[in-house]
ChimeraX commands (.cxc) that place a marker at each C-alpha (Angstrom):
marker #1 position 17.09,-123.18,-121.13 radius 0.5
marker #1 position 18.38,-121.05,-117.71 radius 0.5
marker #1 position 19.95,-123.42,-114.94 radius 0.5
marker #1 position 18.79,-122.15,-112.06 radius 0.5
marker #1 position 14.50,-120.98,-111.48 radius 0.5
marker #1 position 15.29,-118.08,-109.21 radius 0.5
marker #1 position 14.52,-114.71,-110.49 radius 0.5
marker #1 position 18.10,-112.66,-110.42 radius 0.5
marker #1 position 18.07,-109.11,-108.53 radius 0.5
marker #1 position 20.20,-108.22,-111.51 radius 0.5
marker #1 position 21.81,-109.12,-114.80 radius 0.5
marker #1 position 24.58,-108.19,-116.91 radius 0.5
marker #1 position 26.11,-109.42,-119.86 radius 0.5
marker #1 position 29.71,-109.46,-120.52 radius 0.5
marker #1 position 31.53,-109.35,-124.09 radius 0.5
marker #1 position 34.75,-111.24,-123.04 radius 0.5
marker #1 position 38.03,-109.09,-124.00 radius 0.5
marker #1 position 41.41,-110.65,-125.16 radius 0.5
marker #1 position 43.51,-109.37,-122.58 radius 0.5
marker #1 position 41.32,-111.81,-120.32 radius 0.5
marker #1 position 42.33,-115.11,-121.35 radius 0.5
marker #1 position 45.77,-116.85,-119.38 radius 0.5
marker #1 position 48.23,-118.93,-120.84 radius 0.5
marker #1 position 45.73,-121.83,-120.88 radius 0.5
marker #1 position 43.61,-119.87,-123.12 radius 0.5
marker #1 position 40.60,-119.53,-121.09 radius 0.5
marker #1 position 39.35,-116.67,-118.93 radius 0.5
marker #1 position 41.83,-116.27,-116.07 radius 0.5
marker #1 position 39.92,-117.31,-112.34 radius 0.5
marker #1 position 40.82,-113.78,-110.86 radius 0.5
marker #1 position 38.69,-111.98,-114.12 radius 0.5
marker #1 position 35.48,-113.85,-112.44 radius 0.5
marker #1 position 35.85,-111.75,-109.72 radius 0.5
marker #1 position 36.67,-108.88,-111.62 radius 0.5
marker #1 position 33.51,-109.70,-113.39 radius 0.5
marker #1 position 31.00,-110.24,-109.75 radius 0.5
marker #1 position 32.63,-106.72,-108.81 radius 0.5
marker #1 position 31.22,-104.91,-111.62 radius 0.5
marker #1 position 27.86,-106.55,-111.42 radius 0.5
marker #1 position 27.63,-105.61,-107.19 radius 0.5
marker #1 position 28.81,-102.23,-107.80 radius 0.5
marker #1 position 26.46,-102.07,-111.10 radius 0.5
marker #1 position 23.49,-103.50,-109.37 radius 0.5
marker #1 position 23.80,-101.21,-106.29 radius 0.5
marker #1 position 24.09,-98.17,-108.55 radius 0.5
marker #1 position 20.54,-99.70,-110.11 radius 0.5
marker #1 position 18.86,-99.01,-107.13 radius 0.5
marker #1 position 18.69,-95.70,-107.67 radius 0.5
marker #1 position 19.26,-94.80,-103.52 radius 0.5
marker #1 position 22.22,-94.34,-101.57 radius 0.5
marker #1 position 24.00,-97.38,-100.59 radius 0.5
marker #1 position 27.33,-95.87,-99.84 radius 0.5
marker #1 position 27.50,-92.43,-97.83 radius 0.5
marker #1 position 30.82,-90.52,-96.33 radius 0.5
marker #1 position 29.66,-92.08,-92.96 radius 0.5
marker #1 position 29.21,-96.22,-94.27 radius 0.5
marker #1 position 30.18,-97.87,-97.12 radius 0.5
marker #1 position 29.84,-102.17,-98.14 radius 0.5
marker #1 position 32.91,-104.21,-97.54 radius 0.5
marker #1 position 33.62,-107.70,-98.73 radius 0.5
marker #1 position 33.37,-109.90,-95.96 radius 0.5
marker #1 position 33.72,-113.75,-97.57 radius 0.5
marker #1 position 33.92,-115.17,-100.82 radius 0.5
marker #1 position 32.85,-118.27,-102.29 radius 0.5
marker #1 position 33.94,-119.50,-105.52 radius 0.5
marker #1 position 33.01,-122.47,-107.06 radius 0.5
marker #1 position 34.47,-122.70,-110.58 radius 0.5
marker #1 position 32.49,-125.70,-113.02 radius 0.5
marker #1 position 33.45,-124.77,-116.91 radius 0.5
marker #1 position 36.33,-122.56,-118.07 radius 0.5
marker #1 position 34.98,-119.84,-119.74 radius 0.5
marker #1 position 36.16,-120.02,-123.49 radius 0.5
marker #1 position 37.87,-117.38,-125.98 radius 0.5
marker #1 position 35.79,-115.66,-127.71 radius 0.5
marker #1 position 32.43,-115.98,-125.71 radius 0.5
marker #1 position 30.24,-113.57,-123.81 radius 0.5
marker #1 position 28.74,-114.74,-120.88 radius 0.5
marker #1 position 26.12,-113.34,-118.14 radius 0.5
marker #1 position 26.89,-112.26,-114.35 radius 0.5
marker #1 position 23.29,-112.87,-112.23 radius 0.5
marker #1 position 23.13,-112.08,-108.29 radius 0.5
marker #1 position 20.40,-113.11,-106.60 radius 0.5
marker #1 position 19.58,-112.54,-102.46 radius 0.5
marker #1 position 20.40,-115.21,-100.33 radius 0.5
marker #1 position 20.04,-113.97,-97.02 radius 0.5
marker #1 position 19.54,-110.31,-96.15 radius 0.5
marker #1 position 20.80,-109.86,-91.94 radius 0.5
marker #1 position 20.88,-106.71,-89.83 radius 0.5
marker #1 position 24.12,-105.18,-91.59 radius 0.5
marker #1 position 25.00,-107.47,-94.27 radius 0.5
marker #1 position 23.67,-109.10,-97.50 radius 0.5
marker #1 position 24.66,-112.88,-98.91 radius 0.5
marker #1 position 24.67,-111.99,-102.28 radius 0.5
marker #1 position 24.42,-115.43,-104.30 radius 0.5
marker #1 position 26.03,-115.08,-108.07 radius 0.5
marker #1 position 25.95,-117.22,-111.42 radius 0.5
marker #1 position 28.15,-116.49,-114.43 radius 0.5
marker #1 position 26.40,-118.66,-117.34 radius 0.5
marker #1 position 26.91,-118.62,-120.95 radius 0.5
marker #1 position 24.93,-116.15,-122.62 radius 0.5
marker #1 position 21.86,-118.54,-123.56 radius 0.5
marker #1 position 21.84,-119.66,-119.63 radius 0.5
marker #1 position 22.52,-123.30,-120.67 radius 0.5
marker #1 position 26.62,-123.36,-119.43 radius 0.5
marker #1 position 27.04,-123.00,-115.64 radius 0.5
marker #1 position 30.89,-121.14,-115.97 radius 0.5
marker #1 position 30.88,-120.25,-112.13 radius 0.5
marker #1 position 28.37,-119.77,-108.84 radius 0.5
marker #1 position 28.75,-119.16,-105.71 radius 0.5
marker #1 position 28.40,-116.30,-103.01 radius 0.5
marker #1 position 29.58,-113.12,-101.32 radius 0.5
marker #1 position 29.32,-111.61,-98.46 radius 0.5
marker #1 position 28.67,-107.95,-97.92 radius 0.5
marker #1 position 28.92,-106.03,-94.54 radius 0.5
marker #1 position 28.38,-101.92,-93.84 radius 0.5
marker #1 position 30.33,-100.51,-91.90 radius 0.5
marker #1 position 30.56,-96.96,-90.10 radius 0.5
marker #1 position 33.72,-95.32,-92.31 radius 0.5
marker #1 position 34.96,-93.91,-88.97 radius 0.5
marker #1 position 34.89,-96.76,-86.86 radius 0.5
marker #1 position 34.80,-99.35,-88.70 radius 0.5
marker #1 position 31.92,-101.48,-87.13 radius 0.5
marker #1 position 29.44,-102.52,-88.67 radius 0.5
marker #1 position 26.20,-100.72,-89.08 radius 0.5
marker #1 position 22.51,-101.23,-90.40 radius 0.5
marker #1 position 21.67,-101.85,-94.11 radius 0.5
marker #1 position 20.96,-99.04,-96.62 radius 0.5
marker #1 position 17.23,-99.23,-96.53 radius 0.5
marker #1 position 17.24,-99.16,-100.35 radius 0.5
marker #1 position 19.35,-102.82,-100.44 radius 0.5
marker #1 position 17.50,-104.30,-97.50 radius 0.5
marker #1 position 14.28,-103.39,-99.63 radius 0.5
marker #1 position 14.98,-104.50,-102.68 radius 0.5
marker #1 position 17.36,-107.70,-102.15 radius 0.5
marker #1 position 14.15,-108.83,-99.79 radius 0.5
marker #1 position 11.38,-107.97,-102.43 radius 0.5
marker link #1:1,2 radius 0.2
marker link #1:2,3 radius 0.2
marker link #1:3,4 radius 0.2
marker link #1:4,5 radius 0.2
marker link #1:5,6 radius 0.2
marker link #1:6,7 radius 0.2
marker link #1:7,8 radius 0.2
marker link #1:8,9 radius 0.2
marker link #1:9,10 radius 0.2
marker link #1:10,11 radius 0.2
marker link #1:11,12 radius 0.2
marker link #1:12,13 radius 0.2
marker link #1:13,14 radius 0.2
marker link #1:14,15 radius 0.2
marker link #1:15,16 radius 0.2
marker link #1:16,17 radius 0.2
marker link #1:17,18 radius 0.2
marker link #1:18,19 radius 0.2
marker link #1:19,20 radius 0.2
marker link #1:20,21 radius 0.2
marker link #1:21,22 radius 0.2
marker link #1:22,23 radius 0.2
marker link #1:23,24 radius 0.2
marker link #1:24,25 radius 0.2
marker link #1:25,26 radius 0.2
marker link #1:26,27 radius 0.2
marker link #1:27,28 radius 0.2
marker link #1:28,29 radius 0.2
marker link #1:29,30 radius 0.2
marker link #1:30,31 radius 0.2
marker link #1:31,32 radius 0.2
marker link #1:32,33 radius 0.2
marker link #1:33,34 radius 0.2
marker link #1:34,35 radius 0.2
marker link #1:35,36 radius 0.2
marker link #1:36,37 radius 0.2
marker link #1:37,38 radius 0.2
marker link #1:38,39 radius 0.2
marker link #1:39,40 radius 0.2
marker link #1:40,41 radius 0.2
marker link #1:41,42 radius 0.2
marker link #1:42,43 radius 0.2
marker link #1:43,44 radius 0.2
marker link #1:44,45 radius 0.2
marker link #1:45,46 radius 0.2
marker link #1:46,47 radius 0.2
marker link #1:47,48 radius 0.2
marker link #1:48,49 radius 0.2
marker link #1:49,50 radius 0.2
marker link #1:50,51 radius 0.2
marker link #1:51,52 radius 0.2
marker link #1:52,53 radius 0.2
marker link #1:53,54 radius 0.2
marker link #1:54,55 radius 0.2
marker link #1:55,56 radius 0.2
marker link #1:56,57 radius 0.2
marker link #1:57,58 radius 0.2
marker link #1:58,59 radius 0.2
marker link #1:59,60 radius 0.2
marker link #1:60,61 radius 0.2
marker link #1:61,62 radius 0.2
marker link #1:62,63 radius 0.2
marker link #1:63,64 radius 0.2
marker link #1:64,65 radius 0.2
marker link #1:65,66 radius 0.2
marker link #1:66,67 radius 0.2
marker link #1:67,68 radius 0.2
marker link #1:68,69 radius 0.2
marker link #1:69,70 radius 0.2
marker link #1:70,71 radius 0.2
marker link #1:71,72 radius 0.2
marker link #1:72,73 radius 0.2
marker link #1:73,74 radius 0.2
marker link #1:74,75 radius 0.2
marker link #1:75,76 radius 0.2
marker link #1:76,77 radius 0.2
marker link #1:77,78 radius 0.2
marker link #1:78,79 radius 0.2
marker link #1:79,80 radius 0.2
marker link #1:80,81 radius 0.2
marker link #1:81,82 radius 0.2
marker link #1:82,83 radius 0.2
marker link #1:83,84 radius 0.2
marker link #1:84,85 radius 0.2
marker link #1:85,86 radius 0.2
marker link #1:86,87 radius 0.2
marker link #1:87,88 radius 0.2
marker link #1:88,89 radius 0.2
marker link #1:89,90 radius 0.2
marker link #1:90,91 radius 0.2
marker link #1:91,92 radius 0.2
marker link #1:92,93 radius 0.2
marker link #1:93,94 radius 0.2
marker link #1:94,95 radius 0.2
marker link #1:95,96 radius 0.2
marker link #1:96,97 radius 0.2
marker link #1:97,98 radius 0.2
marker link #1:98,99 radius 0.2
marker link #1:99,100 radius 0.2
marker link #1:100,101 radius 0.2
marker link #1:101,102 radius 0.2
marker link #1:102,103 radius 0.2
marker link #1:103,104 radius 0.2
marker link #1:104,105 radius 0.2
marker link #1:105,106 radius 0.2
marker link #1:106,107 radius 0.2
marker link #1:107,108 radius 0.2
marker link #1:108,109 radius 0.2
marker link #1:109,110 radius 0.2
marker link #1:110,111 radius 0.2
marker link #1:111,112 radius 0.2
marker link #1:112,113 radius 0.2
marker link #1:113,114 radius 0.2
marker link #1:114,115 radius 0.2
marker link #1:115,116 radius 0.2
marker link #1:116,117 radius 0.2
marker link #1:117,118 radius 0.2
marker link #1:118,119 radius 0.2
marker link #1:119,120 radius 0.2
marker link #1:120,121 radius 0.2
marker link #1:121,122 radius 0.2
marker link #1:122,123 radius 0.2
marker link #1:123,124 radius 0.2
marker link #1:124,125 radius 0.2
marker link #1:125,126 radius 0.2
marker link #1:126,127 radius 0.2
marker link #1:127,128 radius 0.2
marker link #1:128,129 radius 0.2
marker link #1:129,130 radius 0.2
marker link #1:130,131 radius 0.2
marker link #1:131,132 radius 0.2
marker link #1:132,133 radius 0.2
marker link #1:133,134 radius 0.2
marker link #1:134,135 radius 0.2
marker link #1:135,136 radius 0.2
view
C-alpha cells in the first residue's frame, strides 16, 4: 500500500549500511540527506541530457526536512522525488523516503534547486532536459 498517489520522477532503493546508524541506533538525520543527494544526482544522470555544463551547474537553494519514523537497523528503504514546481531557473523537487513496501513514511519533504552561470554566479535558465521531464 504506497502513501502518497503521485507518480515519482524517480526511484531508488537503498540497502541501509551499518556505519549509518548513531548512538540511538537508528539511521543518523544527516544520512537522509546523504540519501536525497544520491537520488537528485542519480535521477539527473537518468535523463540521459546534460544538466550540468562547464558554463551552469544546479545548486541547493533550500531544504525542507520533515522527519516522521526513525529509520530502523537493518532495513532498506526507498528515496522517491517527485516535481513540485518547475520556475524559470529552478526546480522544487518534492522527496519521500518510505520503507521498502511504501507503507512507512521515514521522511518527506522538499528541495530546492537553482542553475546558475559557473562564472557569475547568477542564476540562469533550466536545462531543457529537467524542465521537460520534471513537467511531463
Amino acid at each position: 500500500m504506497s502513501l502518497d498517489n503521485r507518480t515519482a520522477l524517480f526511484r531508488m532503493p537503498i540497502e541501509l549500511r551499518w556505519r549509518d546508524l548513531d548512538a540511538f541506533n537508528h539511521v543518523n538525520n544527516s544520512n537522509f540527506m546523504t540519501y536525497l543527494e544520491e537520488a537528485r544526482i542519480r535521477w539527473f544522470d537518468s535523463v540521459g541530457e546534460a544538466w550540468v555544463t562547464e558554463e551552469t551547474a544546479p545548486l541547493l537553494a533550500a531544504v525542507q526536512m520533515n522527519y516522521r519514523v526513525p529509520i530502523p537497523y537493518p532495513s532498506s528503504v526507498v528515496v522517491e522525488l517527485y516535481a513540485e514546481r518547475v520556475g524559470t531557473t529552478s526546480v522544487t523537487v518534492g522527496h519521500r523516503i518510505a520503507s521498502e513496501d511504501g507503507t512507512v513514511l521515514h521522511a518527506d519533504g522538499h528541495v530546492v534547486m537553482v542553475w546558475i552561470d559557473r562564472r557569475s554566479g547568477r542564476p540562469t535558465p533550466l536545462p531543457e532536459a529537467i524542465r521537460r521531464v520534471a513537467s511531463a
